[in-house]
C-alpha positions in Angstrom: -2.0 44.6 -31.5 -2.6 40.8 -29.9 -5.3 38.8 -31.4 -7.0 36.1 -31.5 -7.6 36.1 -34.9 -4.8 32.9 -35.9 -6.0 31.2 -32.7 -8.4 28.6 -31.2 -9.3 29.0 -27.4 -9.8 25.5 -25.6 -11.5 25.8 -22.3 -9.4 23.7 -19.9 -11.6 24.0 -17.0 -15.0 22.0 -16.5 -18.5 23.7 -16.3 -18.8 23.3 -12.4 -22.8 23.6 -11.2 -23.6 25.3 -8.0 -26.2 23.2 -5.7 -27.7 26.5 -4.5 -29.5 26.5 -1.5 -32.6 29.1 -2.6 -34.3 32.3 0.0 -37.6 30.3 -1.3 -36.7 26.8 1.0 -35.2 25.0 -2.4 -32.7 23.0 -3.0 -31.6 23.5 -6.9 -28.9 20.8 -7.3 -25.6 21.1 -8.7 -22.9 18.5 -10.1 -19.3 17.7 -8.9 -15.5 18.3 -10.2 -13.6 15.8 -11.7 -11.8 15.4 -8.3 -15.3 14.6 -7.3 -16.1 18.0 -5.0 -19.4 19.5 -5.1 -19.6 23.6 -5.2 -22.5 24.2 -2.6 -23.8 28.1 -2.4 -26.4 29.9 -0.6 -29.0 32.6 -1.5 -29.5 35.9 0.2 -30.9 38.9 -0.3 -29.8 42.5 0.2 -31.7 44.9 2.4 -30.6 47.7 -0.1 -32.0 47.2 -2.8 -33.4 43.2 -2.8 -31.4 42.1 -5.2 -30.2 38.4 -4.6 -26.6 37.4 -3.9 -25.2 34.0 -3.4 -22.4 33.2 -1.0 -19.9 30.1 -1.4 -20.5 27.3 1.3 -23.6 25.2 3.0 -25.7 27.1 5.2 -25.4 27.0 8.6 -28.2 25.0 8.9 -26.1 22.0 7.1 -26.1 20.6 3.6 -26.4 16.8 2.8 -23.6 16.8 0.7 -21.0 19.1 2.2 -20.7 20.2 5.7 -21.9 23.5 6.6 -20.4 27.0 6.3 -16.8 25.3 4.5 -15.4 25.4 1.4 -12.0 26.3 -0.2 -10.5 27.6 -3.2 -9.3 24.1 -3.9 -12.5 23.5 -5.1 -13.1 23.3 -9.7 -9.7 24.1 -11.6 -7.2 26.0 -9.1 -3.7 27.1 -8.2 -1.9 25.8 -5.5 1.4 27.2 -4.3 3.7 26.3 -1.1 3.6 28.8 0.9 0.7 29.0 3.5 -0.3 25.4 1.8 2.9 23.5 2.8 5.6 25.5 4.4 4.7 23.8 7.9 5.9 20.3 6.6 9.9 19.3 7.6 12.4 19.3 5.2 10.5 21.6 2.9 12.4 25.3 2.1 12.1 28.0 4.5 11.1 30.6 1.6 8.3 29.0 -0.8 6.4 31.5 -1.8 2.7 31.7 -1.9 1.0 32.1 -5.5 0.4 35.7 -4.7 4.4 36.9 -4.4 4.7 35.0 -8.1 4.8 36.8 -11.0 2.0 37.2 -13.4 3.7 35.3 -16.1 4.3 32.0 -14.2 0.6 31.4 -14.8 0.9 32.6 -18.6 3.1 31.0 -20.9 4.3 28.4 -23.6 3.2 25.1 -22.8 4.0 21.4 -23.7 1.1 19.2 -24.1 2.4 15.9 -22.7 -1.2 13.5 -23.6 0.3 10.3 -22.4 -1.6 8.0 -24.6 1.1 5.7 -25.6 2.5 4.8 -22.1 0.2 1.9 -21.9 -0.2 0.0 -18.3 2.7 -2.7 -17.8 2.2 -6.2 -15.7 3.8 -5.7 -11.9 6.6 -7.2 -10.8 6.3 -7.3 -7.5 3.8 -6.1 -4.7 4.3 -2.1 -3.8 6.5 -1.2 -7.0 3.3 0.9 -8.2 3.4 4.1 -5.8 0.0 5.3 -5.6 -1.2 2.2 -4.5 -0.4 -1.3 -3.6 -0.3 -3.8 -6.6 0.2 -7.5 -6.4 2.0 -9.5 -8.7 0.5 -10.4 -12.4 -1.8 -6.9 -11.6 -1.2 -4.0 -14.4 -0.1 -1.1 -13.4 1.0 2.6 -14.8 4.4 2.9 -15.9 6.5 5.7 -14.3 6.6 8.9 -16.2 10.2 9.6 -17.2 12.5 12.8 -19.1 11.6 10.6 -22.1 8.2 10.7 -21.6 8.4 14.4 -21.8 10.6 15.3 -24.9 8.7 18.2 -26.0 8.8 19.9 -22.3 11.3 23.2 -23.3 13.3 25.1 -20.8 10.6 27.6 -19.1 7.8 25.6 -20.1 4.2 25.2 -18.3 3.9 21.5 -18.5 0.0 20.3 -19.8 0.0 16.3 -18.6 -3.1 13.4 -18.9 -3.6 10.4 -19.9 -6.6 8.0 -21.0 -5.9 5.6 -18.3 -7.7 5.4 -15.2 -7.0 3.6 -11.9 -3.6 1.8 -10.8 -3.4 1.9 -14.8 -2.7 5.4 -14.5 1.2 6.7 -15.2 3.0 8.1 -12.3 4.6 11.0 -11.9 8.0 10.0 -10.0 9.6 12.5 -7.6 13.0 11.8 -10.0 11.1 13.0 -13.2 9.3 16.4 -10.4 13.1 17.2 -9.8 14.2 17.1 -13.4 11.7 19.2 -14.6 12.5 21.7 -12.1 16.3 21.5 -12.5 16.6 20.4 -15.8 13.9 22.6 -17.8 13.2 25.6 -15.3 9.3 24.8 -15.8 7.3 27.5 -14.5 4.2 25.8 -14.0 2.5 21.8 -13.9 -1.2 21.4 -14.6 -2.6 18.0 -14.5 -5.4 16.4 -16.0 -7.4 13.0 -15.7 -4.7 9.9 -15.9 -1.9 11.1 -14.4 -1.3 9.5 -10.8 0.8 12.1 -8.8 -1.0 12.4 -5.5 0.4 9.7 -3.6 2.3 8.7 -0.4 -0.2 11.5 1.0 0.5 9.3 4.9 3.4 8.7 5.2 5.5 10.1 7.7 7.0 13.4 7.2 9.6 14.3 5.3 8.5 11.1 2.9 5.1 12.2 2.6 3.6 13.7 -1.2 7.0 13.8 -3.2 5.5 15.9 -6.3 4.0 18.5 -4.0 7.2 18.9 -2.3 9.6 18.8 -4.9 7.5 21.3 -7.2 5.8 23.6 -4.2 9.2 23.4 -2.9 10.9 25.3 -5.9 8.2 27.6 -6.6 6.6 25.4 -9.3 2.6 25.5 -8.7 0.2 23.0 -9.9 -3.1 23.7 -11.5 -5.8 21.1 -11.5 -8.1 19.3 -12.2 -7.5 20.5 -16.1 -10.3 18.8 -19.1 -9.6 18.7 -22.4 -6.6 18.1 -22.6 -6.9 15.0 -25.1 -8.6 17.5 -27.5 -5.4 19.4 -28.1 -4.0 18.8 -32.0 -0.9 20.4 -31.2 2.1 19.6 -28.6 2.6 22.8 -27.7 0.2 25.6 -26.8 -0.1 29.4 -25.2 -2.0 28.5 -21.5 -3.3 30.9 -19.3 -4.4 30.1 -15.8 -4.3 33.4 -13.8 -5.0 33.0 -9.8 -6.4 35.6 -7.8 -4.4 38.3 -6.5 -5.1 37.5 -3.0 -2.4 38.0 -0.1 -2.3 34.7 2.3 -4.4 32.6 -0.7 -2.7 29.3 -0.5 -4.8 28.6 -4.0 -6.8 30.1 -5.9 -10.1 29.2 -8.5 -8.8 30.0 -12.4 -10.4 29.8 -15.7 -7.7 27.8 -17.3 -7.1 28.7 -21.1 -4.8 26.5 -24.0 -4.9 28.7 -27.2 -3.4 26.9 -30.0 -1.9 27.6 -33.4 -5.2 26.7 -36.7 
């Protein structure tokens, strides 16, 4: 029988706090995600029986902090797939499949840890060789995450990556290092944590816009984020579990991500 007995469960996702907008008039508020989204709900009550019920997203009425009636499942620790998210972009496959037509154990799995402490930010050498940003010369920047980087990643692996660095000191996720993980080690799965810069180019023109998204969507590879904790984990390699809903046409999805490691 599977226990949990030899096992210590780390909570990968962060304690996200509803500002709830109350039947009463109140306003009880709420905190944000680490990619700095607010989850806003609003009260009701059911004719039934009056028992209260909350529904995801501002009133109609408006909400100071997010706009009324909208909010999405990418929103706290989710899933995110290519199809229905990015199949619309050129030059990305015709068949990426949404996170519901994955299998259950692309979400559950081995996973390397990769807590990129050591890759400390280097001096640019010239202005733009940064991605995410644009650097000048004499600035630090993150160095670019590369196979070496990532020696503990195993063939099938989920992939666990962070960092302590924060700004244009952050490591990079290249769209070389995206394709060897996909082609090289088969990786079912990339979460990321704080540190790791890998949302970038997001305006450029089609088809050299957001190279991790398209290389990893664009092989089936999802991404989960925004992942905590990750700098608590003692050991490089862990069991994760980060199960999306199973929703048809859900381009993501909200999880409760999950490391269990060895004691």
């Amino acid at each position: 029988m599977f226990s949990l007995d030899d096992k210590t469960v780390v909570d990968l996702s962060p304690l996200l706090k509803a500002r709830i907008h109350r039947v009463d008039g109140s306003i009880e508020e709420g905190n944000t995600d680490p990619n700095g989204k607010p989850w806003v709900m609003t009260e009701g009550r059911y004719a039934g029986d009056n028992s209260l019920f909350t529904l995801y997203g501002a009133p109609s009425t408006g909400d100071d902090v997010w706009p009324a009636e909208r909010q999405t499942a990418h929103h706290g620790v989710h899933v995110q797939g290519g199809g229905g998210h990015i199949c619309h972009w050129s030059g990305v496959p015709d068949a990426m499949k949404g996170i519901w037509e994955m299998p259950a154990e692309t979400f559950v799995g081995d996973a390397a840890v990769c807590y990129l402490a050591d890759l400390s930010p280097i001096t640019a050498k010239e202005r733009g060789d940064y991605p995410p940003v644009q650097v000048r010369e004499g600035d630090t920047c993150g160095q670019e995450i590369t196979p070496d980087h990532l020696s503990n990643v195993q063939v099938g692996d989920i992939v666990l990556l962070a960092s302590p660095f924060d700004g244009t000191e952050r490591p990079w996720l290249s769209e070389a290092t995206c394709e060897w993980l996909v082609s090289d080690r088969n990786v079912r799965m990339v979460g990321f944590g704080a540190g790791i810069a890998w949302e970038y180019h997001l305006k450029l023109a089609t088809p050299d816009n957001s190279p991790v998204k398209r290389v990893l969507l664009g092989a089936d590879v999802p991404i989960v984020q925004p992942l905590v904790n990750i700098e608590t984990l003692s050991k490089d390699r862990v069991f994760f579990m980060g199960l999306p809903l199973r929703m048809s046409k859900m381009e993501a999805s909200f999880t409760r991500a999950l490391a269990f490691e060895d004691k």
